[in-house]
C-alpha positions as CSV (number, residue, x, y, z in Angstrom):
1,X,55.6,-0.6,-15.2
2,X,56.3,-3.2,-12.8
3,X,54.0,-4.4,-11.0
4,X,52.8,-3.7,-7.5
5,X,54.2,-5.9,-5.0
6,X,52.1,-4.5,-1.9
7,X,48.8,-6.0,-4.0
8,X,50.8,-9.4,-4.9
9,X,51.5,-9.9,-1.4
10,X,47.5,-9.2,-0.1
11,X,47.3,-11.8,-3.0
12,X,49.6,-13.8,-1.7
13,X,47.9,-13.9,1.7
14,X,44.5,-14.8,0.6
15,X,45.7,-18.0,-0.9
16,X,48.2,-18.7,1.4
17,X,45.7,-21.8,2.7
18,X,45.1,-23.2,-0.3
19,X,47.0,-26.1,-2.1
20,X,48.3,-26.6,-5.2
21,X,49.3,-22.3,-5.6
22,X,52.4,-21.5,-7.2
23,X,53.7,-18.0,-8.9
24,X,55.2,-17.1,-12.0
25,X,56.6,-14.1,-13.6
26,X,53.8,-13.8,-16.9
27,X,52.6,-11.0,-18.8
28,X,55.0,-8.3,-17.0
29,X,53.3,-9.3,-14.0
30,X,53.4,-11.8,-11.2
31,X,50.7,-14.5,-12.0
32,X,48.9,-17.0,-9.5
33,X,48.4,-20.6,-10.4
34,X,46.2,-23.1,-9.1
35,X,46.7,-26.8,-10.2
36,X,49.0,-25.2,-13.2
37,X,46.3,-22.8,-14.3
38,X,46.7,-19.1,-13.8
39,X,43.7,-17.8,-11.2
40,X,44.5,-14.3,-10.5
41,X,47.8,-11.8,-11.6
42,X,49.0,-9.1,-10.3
43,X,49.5,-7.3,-13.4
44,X,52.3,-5.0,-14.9
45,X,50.0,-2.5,-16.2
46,X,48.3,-1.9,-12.6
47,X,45.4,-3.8,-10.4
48,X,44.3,-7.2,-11.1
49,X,43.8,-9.6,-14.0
50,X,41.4,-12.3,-13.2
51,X,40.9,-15.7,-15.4
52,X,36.7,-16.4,-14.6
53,X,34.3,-18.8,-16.1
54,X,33.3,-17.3,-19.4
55,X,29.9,-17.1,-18.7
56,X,30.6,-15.2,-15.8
57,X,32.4,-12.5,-17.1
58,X,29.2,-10.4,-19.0
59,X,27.9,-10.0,-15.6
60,X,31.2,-9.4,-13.7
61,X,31.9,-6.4,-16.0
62,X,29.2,-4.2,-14.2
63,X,31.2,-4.4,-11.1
64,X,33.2,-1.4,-10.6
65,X,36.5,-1.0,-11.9
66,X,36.4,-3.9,-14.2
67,X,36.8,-4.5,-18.2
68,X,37.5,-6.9,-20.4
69,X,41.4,-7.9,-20.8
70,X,42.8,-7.2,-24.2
71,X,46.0,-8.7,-25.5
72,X,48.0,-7.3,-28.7
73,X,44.5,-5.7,-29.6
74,X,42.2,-8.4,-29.2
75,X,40.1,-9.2,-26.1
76,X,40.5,-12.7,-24.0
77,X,37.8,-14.5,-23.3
78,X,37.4,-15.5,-19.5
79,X,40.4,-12.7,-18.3
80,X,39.1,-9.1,-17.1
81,X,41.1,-6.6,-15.7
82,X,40.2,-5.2,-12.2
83,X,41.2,-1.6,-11.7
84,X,43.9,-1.2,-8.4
85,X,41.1,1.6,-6.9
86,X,38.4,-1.5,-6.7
87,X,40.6,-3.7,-4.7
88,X,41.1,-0.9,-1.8
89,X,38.2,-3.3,0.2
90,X,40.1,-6.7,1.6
91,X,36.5,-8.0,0.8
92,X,36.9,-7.3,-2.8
93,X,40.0,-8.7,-3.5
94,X,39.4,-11.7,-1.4
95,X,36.1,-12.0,-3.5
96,X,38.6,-11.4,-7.2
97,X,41.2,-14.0,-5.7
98,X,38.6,-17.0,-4.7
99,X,36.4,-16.4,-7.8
100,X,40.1,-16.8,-10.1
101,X,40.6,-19.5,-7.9
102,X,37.5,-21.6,-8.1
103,X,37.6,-21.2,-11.4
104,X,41.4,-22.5,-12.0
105,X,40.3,-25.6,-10.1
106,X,37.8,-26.1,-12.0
107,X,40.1,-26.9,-15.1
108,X,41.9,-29.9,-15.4
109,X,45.3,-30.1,-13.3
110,X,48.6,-29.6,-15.4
């Protein structure tokens, strides 16, 4: 499944003032970094992936829409997966894209 250019493009608009964003074709998917690290990816399987702090992400997965992401079986720590149907609200998404964001910056630049 390729994935869904109408949702890379709302991406692509609510970073569009930050610096330091670039895009790269990862995980069947068209990934946003920050700085060099990945923030936010439109994925290939459908909706969003999101990198977040770790600590975060126990808490995040009682949003709607939203579980861990899992890689050739095993699950990676600090990505989730947000579900296409959560990210009909502007607010959401915008919400997904800055927390990926913030959290990209956080790390050190490559």
């Amino acid at each position: 499944m390729a994935y869904d250019r109408e949702l890379a493009e709302r991406i692509r608009e609510h970073l569009a003032g930050e610096s330091g964003v670039s895009e790269r074709a990862m995980f069947g998917g068209l990934a946003f970094l920050v700085d060099g690290a990945m923030a936010v990816a439109a994925s290939g399987q459908g909706g969003l992936l999101a990198r977040v702090d770790p600590a975060e992400a126990p808490a995040l997965l009682s949003s709607p829409g939203v579980t861990r992401m899992v890689m050739r079986g095993r699950e990676m720590r600090g990505w989730l997966r947000v579900d296409a149907a959560a990210l009909d609200a502007d607010a959401d998404l915008a919400a997904w894209v800055a927390r990926g964001a913030r959290y990209a910056r956080s790390q050190p630049p490559k």
